[in-house]
MDAnalysis code that builds the backbone (N, CA, C; Angstrom):
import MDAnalysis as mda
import numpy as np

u = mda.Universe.empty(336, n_residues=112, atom_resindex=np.repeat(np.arange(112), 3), trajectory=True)
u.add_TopologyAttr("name", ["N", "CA", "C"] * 112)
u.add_TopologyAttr("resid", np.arange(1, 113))
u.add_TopologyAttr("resname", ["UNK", "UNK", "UNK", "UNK", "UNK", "UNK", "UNK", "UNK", "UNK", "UNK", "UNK", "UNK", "UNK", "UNK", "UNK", "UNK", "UNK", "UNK", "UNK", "UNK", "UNK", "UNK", "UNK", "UNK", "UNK", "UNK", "UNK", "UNK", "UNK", "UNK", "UNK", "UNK", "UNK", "UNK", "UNK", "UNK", "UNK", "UNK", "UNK", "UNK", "UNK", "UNK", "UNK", "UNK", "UNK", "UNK", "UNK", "UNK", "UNK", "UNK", "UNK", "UNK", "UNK", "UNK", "UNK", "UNK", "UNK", "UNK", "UNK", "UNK", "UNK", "UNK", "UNK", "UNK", "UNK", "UNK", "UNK", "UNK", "UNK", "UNK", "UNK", "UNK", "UNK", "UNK", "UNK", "UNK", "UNK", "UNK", "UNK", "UNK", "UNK", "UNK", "UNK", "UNK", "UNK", "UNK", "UNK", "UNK", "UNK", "UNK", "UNK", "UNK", "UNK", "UNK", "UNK", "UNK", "UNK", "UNK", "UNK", "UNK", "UNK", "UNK", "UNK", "UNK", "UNK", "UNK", "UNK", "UNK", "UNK", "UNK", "UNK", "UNK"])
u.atoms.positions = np.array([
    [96.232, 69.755, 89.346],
    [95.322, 70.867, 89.203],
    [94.172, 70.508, 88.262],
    [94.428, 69.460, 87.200],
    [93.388, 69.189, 86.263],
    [92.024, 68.423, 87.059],
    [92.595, 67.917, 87.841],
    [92.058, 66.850, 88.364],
    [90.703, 67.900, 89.256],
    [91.448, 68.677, 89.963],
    [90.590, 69.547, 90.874],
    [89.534, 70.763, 90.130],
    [89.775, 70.678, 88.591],
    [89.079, 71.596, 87.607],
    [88.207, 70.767, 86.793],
    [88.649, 69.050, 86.408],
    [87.691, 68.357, 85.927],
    [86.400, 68.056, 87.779],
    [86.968, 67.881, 88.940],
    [85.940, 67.714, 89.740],
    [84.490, 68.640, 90.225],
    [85.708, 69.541, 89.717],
    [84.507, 71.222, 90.342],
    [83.439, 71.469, 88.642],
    [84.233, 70.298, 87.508],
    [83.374, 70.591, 86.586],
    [82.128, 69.525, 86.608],
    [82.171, 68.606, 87.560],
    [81.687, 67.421, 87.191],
    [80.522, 67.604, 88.342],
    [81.421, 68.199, 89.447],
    [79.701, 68.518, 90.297],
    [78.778, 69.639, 90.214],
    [79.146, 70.485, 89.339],
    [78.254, 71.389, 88.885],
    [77.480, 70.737, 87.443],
    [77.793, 69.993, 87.314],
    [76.785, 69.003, 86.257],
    [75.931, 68.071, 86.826],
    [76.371, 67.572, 88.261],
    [75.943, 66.447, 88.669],
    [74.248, 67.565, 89.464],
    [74.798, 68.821, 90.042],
    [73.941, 68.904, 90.702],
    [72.723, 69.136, 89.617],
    [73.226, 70.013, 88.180],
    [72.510, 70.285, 87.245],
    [71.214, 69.259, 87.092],
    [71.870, 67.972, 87.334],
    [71.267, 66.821, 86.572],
    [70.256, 66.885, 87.539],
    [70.847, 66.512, 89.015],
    [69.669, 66.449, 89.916],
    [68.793, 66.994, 89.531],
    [69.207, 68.648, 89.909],
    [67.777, 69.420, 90.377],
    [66.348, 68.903, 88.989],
    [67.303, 68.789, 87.577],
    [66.473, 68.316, 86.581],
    [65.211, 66.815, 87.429],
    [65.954, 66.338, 87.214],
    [65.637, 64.955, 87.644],
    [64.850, 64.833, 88.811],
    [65.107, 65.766, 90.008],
    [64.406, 65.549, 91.318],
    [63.487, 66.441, 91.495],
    [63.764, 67.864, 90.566],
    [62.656, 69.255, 90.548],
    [63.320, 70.149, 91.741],
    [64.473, 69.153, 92.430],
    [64.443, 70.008, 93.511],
    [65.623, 70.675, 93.675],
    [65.679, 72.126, 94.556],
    [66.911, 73.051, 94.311],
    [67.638, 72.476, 95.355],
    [69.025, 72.874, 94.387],
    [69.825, 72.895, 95.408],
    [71.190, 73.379, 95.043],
    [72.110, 74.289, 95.414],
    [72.742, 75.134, 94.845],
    [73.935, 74.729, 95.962],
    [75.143, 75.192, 94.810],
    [76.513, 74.682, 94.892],
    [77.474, 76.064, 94.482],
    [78.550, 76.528, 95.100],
    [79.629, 77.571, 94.796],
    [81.156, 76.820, 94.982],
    [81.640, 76.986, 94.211],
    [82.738, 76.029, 94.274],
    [84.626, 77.243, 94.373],
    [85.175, 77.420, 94.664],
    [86.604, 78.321, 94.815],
    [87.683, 77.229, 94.501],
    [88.384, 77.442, 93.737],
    [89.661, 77.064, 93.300],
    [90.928, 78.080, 93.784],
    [91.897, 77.620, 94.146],
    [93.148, 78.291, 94.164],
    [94.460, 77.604, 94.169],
    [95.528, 77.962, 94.144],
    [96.733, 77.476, 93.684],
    [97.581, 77.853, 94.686],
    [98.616, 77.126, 95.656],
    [99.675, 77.550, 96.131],
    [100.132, 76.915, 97.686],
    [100.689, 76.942, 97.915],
    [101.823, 76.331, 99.324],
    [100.752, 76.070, 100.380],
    [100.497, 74.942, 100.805],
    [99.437, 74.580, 102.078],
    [100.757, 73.618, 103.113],
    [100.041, 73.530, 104.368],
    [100.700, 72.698, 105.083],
    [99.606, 71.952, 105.705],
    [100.178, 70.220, 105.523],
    [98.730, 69.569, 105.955],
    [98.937, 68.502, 106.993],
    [97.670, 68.333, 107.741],
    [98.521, 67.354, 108.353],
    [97.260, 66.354, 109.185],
    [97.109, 65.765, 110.489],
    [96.376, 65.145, 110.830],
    [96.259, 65.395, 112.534],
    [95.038, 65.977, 112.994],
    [95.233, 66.743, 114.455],
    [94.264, 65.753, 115.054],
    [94.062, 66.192, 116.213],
    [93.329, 64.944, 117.145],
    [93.872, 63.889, 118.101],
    [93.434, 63.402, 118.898],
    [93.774, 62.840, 119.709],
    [92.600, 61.539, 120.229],
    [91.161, 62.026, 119.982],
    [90.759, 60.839, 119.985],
    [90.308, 60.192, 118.812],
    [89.486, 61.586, 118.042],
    [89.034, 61.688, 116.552],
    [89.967, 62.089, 115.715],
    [90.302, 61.171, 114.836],
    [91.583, 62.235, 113.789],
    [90.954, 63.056, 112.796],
    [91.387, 64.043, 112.610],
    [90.990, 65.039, 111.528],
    [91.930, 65.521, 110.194],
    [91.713, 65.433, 109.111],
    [92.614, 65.850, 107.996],
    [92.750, 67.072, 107.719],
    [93.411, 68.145, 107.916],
    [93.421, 69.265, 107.488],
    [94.296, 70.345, 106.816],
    [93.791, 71.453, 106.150],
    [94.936, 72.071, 105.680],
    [95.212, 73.327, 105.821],
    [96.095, 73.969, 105.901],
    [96.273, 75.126, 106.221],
    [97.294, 76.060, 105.608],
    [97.128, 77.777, 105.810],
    [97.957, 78.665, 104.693],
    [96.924, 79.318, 103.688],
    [97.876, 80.299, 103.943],
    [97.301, 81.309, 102.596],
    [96.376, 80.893, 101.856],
    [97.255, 80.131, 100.559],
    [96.164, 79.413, 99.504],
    [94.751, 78.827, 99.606],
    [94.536, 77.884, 100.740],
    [93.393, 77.689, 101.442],
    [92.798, 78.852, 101.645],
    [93.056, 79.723, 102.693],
    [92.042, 81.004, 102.923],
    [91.382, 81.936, 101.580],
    [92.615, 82.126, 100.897],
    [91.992, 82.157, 99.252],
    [90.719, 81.526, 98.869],
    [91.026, 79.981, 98.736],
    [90.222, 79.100, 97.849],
    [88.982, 79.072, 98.719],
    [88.598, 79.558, 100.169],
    [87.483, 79.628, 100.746],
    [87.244, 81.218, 100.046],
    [87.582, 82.016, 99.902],
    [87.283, 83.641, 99.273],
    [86.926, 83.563, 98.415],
    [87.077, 82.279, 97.116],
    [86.550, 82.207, 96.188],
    [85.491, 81.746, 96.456],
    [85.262, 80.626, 97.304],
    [83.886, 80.101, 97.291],
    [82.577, 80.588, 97.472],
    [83.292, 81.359, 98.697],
    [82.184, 82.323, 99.886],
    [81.193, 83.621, 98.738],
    [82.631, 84.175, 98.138],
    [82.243, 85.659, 97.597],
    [81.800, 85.052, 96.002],
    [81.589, 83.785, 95.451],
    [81.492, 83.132, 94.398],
    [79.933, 83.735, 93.616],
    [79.903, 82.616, 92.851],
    [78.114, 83.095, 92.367],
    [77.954, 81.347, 92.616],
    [76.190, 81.220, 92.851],
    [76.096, 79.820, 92.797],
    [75.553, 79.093, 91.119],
    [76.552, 78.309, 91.143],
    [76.105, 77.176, 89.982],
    [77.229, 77.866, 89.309],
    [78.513, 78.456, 89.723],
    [79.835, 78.745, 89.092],
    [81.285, 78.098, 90.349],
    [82.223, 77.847, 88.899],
    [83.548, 77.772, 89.909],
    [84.377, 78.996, 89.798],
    [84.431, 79.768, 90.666],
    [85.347, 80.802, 90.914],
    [86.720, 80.013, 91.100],
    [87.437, 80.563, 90.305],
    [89.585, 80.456, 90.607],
    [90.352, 81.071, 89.803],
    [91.125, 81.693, 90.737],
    [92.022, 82.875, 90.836],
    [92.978, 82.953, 89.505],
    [93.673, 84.196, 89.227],
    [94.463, 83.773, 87.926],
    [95.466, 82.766, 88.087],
    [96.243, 82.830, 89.288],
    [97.199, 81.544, 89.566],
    [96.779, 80.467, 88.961],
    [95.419, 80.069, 89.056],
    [94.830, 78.751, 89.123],
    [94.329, 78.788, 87.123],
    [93.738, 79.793, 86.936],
    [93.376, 80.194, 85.096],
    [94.995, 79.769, 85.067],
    [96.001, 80.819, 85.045],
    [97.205, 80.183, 83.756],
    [98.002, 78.686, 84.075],
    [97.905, 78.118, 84.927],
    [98.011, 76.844, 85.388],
    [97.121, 75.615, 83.961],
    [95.735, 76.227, 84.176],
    [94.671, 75.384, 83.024],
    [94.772, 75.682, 82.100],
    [95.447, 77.059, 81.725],
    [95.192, 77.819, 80.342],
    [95.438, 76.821, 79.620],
    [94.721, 76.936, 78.011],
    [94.611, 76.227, 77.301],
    [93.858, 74.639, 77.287],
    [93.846, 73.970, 78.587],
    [92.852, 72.985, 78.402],
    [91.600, 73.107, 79.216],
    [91.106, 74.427, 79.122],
    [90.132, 74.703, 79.602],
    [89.367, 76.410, 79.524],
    [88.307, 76.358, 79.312],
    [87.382, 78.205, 78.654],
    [87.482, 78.677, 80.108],
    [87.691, 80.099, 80.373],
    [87.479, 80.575, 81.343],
    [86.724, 81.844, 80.989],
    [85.976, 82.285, 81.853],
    [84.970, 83.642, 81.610],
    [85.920, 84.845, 82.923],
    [86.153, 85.778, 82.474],
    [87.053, 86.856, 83.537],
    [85.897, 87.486, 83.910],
    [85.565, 87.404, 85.368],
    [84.990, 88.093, 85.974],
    [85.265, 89.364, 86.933],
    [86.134, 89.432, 86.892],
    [86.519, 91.143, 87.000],
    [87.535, 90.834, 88.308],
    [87.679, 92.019, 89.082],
    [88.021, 92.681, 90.207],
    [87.473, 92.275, 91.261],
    [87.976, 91.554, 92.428],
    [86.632, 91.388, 93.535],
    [87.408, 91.717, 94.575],
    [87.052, 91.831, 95.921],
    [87.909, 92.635, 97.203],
    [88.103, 90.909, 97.745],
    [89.399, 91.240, 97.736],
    [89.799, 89.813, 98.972],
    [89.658, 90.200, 99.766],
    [89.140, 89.730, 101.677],
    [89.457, 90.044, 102.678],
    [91.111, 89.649, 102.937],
    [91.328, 90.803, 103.220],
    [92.800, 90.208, 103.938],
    [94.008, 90.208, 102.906],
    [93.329, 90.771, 101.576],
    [94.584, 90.743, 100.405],
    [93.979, 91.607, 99.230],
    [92.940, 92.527, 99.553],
    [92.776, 93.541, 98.470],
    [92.130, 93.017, 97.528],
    [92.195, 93.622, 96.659],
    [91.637, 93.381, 94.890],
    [92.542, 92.161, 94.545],
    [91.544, 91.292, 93.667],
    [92.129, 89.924, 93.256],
    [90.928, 89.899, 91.770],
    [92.169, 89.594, 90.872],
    [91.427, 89.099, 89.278],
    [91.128, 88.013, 89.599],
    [89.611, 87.537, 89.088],
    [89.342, 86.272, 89.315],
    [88.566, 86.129, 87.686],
    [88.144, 84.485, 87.543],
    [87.700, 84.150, 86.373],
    [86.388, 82.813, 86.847],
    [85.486, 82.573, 85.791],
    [84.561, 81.367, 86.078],
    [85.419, 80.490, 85.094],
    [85.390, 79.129, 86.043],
    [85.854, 78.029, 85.118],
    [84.726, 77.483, 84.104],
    [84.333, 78.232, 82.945],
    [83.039, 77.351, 82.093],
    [82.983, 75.967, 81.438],
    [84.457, 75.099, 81.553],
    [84.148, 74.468, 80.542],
    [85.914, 73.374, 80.086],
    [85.237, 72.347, 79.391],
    [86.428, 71.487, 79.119],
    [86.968, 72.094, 77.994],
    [88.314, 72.374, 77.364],
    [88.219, 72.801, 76.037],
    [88.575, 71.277, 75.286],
    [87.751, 71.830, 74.321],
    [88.058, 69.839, 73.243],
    [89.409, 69.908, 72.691],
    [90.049, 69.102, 72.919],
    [91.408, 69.176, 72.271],
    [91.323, 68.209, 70.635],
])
């Protein structure tokens, strides 16, 4: 999970840097979530990697309904990091397909 909270931290810096650097926009929303996928490899001429389940449809709900130049993820995914990492609680948001869901912005590495 660290791994997937240091990446979503590293390309919202990377794009930061760009747009600095190039002048030019370009905007990024990132969804985190936590929980049971089933994955596998479909195709027959082209292979494809994919995953599927709940948790996935989540971690696209975060992305979609996100803000850009933030990582939206769910509390599952906050008390998982708690402690090596700041989170900002952004309230109440409507899941499709699962109601009201607490969500949080991932802001930040915490320095240990």
């Amino acid at each position: 999970m660290e791994a997937m909270a240091e990446m979503a931290l590293d390309m919202q810096a990377e794009i930061r840097r760009f747009q600095g650097q190039m002048g030019q926009s370009c905007n990024l929303r990132i969804g985190i979530n936590t929980g049971p996928v089933v994955a596998g490899v479909i195709g027959t001429k082209k292979f494809i990697y994919d995953l599927w389940g709940d948790a996935v449809n989540i971690a696209s709900r975060m992305e979609s309904q996100g803000e850009v130049g933030k990582t939206q993820v769910t509390a599952t995914t906050k008390n998982l990091l708690n402690g090596k990492y700041d989170f900002e609680e952004r309230g109440l948001i409507d899941v499709k397909g699962r109601g009201e869901m607490l969500t949080y912005w991932l802001t930040k590495r915490r320095l240990v």
